[in-house]
N, C-alpha and C positions, 0 to 999 in steps of 0.2 A: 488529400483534402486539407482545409482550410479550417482553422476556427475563426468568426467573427471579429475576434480579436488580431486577427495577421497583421491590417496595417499599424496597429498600435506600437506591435511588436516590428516592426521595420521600423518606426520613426524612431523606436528607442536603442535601434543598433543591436537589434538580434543577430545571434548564429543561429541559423537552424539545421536541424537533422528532420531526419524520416522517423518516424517511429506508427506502428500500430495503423500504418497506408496513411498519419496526417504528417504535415510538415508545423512541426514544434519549435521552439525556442528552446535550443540547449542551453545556450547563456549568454549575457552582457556583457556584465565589467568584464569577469572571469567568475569558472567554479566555486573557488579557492574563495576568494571575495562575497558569493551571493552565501557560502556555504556557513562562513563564520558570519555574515548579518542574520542572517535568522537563529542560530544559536546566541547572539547576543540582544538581539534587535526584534526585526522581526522583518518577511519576507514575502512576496507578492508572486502568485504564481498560478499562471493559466492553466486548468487541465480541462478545459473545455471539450477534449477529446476522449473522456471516458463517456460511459454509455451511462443512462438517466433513464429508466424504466417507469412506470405504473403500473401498478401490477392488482389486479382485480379476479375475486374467484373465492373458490372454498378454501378454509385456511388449513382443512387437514393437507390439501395437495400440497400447499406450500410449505408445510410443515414434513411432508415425508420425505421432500426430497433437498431438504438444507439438512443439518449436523446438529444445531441448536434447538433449543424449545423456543417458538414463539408464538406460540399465544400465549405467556406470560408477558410478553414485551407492551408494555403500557403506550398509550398512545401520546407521542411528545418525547422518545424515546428511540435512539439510534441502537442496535446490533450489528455485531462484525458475524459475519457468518458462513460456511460451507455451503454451497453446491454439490450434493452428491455425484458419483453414478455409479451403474451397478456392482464394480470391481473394486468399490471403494477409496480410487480415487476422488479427483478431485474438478470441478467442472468449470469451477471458477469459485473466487472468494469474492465475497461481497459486505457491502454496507447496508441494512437495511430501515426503513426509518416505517413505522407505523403512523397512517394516517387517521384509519377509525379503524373499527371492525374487521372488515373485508378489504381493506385500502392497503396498500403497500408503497413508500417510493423505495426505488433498487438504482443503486448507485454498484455498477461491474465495470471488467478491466474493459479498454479500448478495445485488446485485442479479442475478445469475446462474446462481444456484446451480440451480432448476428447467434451465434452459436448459442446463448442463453436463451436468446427471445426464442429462439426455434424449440429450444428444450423445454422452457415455461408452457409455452403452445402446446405442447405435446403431450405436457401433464393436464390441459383442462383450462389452463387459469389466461386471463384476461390480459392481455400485453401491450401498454400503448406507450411508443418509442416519443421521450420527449427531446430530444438533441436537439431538431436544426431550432427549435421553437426557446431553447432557453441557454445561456451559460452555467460556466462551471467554473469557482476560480478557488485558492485556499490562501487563507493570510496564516502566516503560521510566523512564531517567535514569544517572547518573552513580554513584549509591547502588544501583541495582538490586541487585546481586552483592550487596552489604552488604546489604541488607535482606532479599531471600530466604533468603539461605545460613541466618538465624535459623529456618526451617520445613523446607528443605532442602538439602542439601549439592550446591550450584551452582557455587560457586567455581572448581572446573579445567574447566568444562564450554567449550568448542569454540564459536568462534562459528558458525553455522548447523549448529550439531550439537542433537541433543536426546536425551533419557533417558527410562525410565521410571521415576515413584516408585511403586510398587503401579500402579494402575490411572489415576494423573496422569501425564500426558505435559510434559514442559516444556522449551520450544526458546530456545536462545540467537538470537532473531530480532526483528526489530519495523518498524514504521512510522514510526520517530520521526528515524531520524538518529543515533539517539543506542546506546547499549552497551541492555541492556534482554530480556525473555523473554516468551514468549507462550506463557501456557498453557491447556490445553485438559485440563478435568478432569469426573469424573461431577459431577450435579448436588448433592448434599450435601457431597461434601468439597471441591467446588469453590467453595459457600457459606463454607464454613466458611475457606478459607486466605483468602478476598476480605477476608472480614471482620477477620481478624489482619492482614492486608497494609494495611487501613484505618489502623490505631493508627500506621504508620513513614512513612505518605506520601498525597500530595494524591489526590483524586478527580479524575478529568478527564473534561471531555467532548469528543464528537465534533469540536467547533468547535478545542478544541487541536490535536487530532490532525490535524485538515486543514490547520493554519496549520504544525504542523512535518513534515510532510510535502512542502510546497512549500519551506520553508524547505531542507530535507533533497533536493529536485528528486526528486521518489519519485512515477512516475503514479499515479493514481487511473485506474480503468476509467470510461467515458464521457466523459473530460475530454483524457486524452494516450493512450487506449488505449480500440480499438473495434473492430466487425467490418470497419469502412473505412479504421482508421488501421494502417498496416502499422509494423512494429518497427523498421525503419529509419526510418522516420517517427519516430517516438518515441526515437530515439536509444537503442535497445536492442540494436544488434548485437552485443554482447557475450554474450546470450542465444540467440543463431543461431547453430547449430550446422553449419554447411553441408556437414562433411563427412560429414553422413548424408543420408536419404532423409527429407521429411517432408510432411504434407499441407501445399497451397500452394506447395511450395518455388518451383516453374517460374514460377508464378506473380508471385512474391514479388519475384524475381531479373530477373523482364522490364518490372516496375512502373517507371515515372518515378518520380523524386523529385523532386517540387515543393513539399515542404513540408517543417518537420524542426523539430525542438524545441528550444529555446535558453530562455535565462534572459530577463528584463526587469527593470530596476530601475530605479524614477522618481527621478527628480531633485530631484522639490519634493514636497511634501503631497500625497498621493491615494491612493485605492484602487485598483488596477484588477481590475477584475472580469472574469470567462467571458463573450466575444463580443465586448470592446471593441478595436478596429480599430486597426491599427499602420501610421503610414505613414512615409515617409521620401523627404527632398526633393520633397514633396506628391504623392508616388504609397503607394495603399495596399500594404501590402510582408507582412502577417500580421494576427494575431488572439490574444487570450489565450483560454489553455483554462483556468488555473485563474492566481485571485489573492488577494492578502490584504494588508494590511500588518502587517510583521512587528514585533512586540513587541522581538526581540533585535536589529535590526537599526535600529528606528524609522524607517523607512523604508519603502514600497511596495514588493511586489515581484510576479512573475508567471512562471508555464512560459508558451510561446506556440509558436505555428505561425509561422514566417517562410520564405523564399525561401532554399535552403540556402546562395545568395553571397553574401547579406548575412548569416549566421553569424559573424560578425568582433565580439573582443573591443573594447568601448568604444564602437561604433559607436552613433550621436546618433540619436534616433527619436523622433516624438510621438506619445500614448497617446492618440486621443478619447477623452474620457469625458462623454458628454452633450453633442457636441458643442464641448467645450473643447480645446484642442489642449495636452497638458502634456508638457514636457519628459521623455527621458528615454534611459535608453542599452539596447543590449543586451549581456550578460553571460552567459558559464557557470555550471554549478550544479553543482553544490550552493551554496547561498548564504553556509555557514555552514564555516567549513576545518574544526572540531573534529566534524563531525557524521559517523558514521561510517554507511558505505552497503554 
């Protein structure tokens, strides 16, 4: 699949890859390049291919089967939030934004988006897929505010708050780390701001946004977050809401914790990459779930699954990577103090 956006991205001299069955824009100039404009700057980037729900119904259904409480959640007001299921994992992570009452919009991953609306359906509640009918794009950087406020008056907007402009929706929220908005607009005026947001700042692709996102310690679904990775797993109990009722919770709560998520950062030269094996005083001790080396840090770095006693700052670990044993320590995250989360 296609986002409406394609030929934009060919005239600008896209690479593309596959991801989540669309064919995206991994990057331009380079990674390396879109990675540090947006930490300095600020960065333009299509995600037209995540899933865009409406979501209508009782709010107890909705409320028993996410992690958080929301019906506190004010209207004009963004929530980051859990999908349960029974086992207490996880079914996807979501954005949620309150429209009134009984109104939802639900912003989920690409690759789950079938699989939610089936599950939403399934609890009762009302599902109407807005994708082919509108865009999705995120301006994310240090300039964001400065550079929109010239199409729209964003400037005193809230962080995880959002507005309407006419029938453009635009959320002070993003993936980056960084200050930045994500909006979701019909498909012609949503063309039309892409393309003036073009003239004040870089294109980016997918490959940035994954490299400040680790930077930023921000899961990615199938990587720090699954239907077998629980939230405590994932170091998200800030998102568990426990003094309510939720699907999983019993579940959730009688779970061993044998694994948990921490930072990694190498010592010397390397990449590490999803699956390579973490040991410590030559016993294996974890695994990374997502890695990259970072452009602002020059440096390697990684989220990982490790043994939750060996969660200690500083503590000395080797990374195989192909069999090489390389140096390295583990560390907390976010990696980067200015990134904001």
């Amino acid at each position: 699949m296609r986002t409406p956006l394609y030929e934009v991205h060919e005239r600008l001299g896209a690479k593309f890859t596959q991801f989540a069955g669309w064919i995206m824009p991994l990057e331009y100039s380079s990674l390396v390049r879109e990675t540090l404009e947006v930490r300095s700057s600020c960065g333009l980037f299509d995600i037209s291919h995540m899933g865009r729900l409406l979501i209508k119904g009782e709010l107890n259904k909705l409320e028993y089967v996410t992690s958080r409480v929301v019906e506190k959640l004010k209207k004009g007001k963004v929530q980051y939030n859990l999908l349960m299921n029974q086992k207490g994992g996880v079914k996807d992570d979501i954005t949620l934004y309150r429209l009134s009452e009984e109104e939802f919009f639900l912003c989920v991953n690409a690759i789950n988006k079938e699989k939610v609306v089936g599950w939403l359906k399934s609890w009762g509640l009302q599902v109407k897929d807005l994708g082919k009918k509108t865009l999705q794009f995120a301006l994310q950087g240090p300039r964001s505010v400065e550079v929109l406020q010239n199409y729209l008056p964003v400037k005193d907007m809230g962080y995880y708050h959002f507005e309407f402009f006419d029938k453009t929706l635009v959320s002070r929220t993003g993936y980056t780390g960084e200050d930045g908005f994500e909006i979701y607009a019909p498909l012609q005026e949503g063309m039309e701001l892409f393309s003036k947001l073009l003239k004040d700042c870089a294109p980016c692709g997918l490959g940035a946004r994954d490299v400040l996102r680790i930077e930023a310690g921000m899961p990615l679904y199938g990587h720090e977050l699954s239907e077998d990775v629980s939230p405590f797993e994932a170091g998200l109990e800030k998102y568990v809401s426990l003094e309510k009722d939720f699907l999983g919770k019993g579940e959730l709560m009688e779970r061993p914790l044998e694994r948990k998520l921490f930072g990694l950062e190498l010592l010397q030269r390397g990449v590490p990459r999803e699956g390579y094996e973490l040991f410590h005083e030559g016993e294996p001790v974890g695994y990374v779930s997502s890695g990259t080396f970072s452009p602002n840090l020059q440096k390697g770095i990684a989220l990982c699954f490790v043994k939750p006693s060996l969660r200690v700052e500083g503590l000395e670990v080797e990374l195989d990577v192909r069999g090489k044993k390389l140096p390295a320590k583990l560390r907390n995250f976010p990696f980067l103090k200015k990134t904001r989360i």
